[in-house]
C-alpha positions in Angstrom: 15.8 36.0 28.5 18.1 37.5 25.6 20.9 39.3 27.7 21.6 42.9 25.9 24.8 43.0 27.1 26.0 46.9 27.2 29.9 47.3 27.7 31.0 50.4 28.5 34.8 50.9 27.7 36.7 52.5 31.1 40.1 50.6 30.7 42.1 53.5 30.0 40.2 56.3 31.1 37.3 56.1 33.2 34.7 58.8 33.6 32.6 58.6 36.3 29.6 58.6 35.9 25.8 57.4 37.4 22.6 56.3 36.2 19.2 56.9 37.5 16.9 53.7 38.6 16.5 51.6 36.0 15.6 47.8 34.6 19.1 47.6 33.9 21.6 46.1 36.4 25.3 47.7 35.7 28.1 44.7 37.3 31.6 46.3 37.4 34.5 43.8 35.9 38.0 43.9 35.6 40.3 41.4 33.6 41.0 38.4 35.8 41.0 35.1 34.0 39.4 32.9 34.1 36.3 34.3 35.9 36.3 37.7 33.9 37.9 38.3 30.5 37.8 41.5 29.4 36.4 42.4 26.0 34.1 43.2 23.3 31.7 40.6 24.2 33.2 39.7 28.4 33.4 36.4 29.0 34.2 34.3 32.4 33.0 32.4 35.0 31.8 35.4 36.6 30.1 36.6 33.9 28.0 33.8 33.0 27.0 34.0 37.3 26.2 38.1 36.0 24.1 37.4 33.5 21.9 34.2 35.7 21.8 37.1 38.5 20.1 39.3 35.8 17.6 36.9 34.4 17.0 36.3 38.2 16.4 39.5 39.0 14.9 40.3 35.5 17.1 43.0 34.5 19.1 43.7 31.6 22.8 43.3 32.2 25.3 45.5 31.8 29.1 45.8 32.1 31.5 48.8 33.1 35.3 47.9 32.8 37.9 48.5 35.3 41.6 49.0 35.5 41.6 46.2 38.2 39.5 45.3 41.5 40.2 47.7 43.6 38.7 50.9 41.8 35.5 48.0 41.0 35.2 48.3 44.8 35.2 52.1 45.0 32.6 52.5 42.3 30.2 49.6 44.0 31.1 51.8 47.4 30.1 55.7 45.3 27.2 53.9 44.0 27.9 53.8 40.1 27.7 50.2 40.1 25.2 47.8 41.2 27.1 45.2 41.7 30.3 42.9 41.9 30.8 39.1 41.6 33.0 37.3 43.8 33.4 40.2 46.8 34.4 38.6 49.8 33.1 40.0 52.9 34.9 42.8 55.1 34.0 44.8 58.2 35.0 48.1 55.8 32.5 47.0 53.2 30.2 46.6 55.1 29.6 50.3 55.1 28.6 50.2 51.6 27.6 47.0 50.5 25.2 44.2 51.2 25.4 40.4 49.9 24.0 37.6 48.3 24.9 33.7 47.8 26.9 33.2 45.0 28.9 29.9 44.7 30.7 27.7 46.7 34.3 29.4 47.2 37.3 27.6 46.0 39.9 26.2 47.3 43.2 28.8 47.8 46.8 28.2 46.8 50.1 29.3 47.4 52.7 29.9 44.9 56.1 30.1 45.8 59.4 28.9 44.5 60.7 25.2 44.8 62.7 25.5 47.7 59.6 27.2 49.8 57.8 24.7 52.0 54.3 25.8 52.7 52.9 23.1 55.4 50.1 25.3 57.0 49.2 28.7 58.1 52.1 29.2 60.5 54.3 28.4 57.5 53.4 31.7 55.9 54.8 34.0 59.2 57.7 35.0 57.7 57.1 34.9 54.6 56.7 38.3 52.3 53.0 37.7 50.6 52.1 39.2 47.5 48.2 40.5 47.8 46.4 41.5 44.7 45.5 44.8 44.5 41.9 45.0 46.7 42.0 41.5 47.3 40.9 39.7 50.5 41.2 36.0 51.4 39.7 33.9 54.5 39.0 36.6 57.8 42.3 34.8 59.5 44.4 36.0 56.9 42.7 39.3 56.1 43.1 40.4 59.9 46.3 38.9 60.6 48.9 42.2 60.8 52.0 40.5 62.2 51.8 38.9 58.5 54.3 40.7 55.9 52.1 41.8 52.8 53.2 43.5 50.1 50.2 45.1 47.2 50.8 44.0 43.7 48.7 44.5 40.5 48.0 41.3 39.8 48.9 37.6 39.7 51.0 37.4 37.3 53.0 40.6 38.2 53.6 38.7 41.5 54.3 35.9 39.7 57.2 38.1 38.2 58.2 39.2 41.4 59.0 36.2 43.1 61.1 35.3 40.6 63.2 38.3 40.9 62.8 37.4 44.6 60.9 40.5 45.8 58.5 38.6 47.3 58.1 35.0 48.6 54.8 33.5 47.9 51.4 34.8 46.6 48.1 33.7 47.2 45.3 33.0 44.3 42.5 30.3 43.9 42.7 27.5 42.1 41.3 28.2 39.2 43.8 31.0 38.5 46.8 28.6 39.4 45.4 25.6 36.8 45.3 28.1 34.0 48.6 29.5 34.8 49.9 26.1 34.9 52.1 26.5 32.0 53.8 29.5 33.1 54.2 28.0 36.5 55.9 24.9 34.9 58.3 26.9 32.9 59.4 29.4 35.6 59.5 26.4 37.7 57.5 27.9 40.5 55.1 25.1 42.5 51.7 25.6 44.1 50.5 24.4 47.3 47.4 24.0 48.7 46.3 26.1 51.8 44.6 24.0 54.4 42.6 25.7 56.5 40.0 24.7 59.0 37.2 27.5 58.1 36.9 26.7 54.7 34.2 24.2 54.7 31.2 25.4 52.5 32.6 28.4 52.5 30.2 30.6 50.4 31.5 33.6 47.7 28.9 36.5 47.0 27.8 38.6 44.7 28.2 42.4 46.3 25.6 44.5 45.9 26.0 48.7 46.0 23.4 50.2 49.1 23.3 52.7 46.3 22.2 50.5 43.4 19.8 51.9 41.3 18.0 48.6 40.9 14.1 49.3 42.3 14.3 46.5 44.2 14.8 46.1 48.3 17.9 45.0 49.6 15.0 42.3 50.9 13.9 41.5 47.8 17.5 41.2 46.2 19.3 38.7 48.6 15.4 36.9 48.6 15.6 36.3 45.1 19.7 35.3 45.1 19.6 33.4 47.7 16.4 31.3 46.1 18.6 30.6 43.1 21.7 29.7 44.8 19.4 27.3 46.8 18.1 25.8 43.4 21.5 25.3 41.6 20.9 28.0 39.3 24.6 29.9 39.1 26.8 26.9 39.4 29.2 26.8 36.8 28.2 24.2 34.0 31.6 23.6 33.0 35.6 23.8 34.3 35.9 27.3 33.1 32.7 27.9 32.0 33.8 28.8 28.0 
């Protein structure tokens, strides 16, 4: 299937807007190498997972562009998106959204400067976390209050912040931290592994809007997804798939 992939500009400005039910399928995507690069023609991990849902579900893909994640969530939750790749499952989401296999989730790492030993879980207590703006991790950490976490707009602004020493760690996945791995080196910061003991097949979804204006039953969708996850069919053909 030939992808006609519509991107609809929202970086700076964002209108809202909705569309009525059509054979399209409108994904939401913000700029977060290496699964979603932000563009003229998007490009990512995640996209290439987008555009295998589409052909799955035989739509025609689309793209609307966010400022980050967190307003992606609010349009999946108002219903002018269908869907989101990568959204990890919440008991507040669950209001508005329903979800389908999508990969394997990756491991998670901690980065943190030299002199910070991260060992396990416990090591994190007192600790001040940087947490991506409408991120979520693994349910311990997500529902863990006692734990001291500060918002931040992304990565690599935390990244900056620890090393004016406004934070202690922050948490990303592995793929973020490899491509980083320059800037990591060179501000001397190290990254450590998280082990945890619920992370074993852990699966990541694809988040679909209750509202989507797809013409197809929540039934039908997670049927279909869940088929092709089973065959193979969005695993990533290569590191970063480029």
């Amino acid at each position: 299937m030939n992808f006609k992939l519509i991107f609809i500009l929202s970086i700076i400005a964002f209108t809202p807007f909705s569309f009525a039910k059509t054979d399209y399928i409108t994904a939401c995507i913000d700029d977060y190498p290496p699964y979603q690069f932000v563009g003229p023609t998007p490009h990512g991990i995640h996209i290439t997972g987008l555009e295998k849902l589409a052909t799955t579900l035989n739509k025609t893909l689309r793209f609307v562009a966010s400022p980050n994640f967190a307003r992606c969530v609010r349009l999946l939750k108002n219903g002018q998106v269908d869907v989101i790749a990568g959204l990890n499952k919440s008991k507040e989401r669950e209001a508005f959204a329903f979800y389908a296999p999508y990969t394997i989730e990756e491991e998670l790492v901690v980065i943190a400067k030299k002199e910070i030993d991260i060992i396990n879980y416990q090591s994190i207590q007192d600790k001040i976390i940087g947490v991506p703006r409408g991120t979520t991790y693994f349910r311990k950490f997500n529902e863990d209050s006692s734990l001291n976490k500060i918002e931040v707009q992304s990565v690599r602004i935390g990244i900056e912040m620890i090393l004016k020493d406004r934070i202690d760690i922050i948490i990303t996945s592995i793929n973020v931290s490899n491509l980083l791995i320059n800037d990591l080196k060179k501000a001397q910061l190290k990254t450590t592994v998280i082990e945890r003991s619920d992370n074993k097949d852990n699966v990541s979804y694809f988040g679909f809007s209750k509202r989507n204006k797809l013409n197809l039953s929540q039934q039908e969708i997670i049927a279909l997804t869940t088929t092709a996850f089973n065959q193979g069919i969005f695993k990533k053909q290569t590191k970063h798939n480029e």
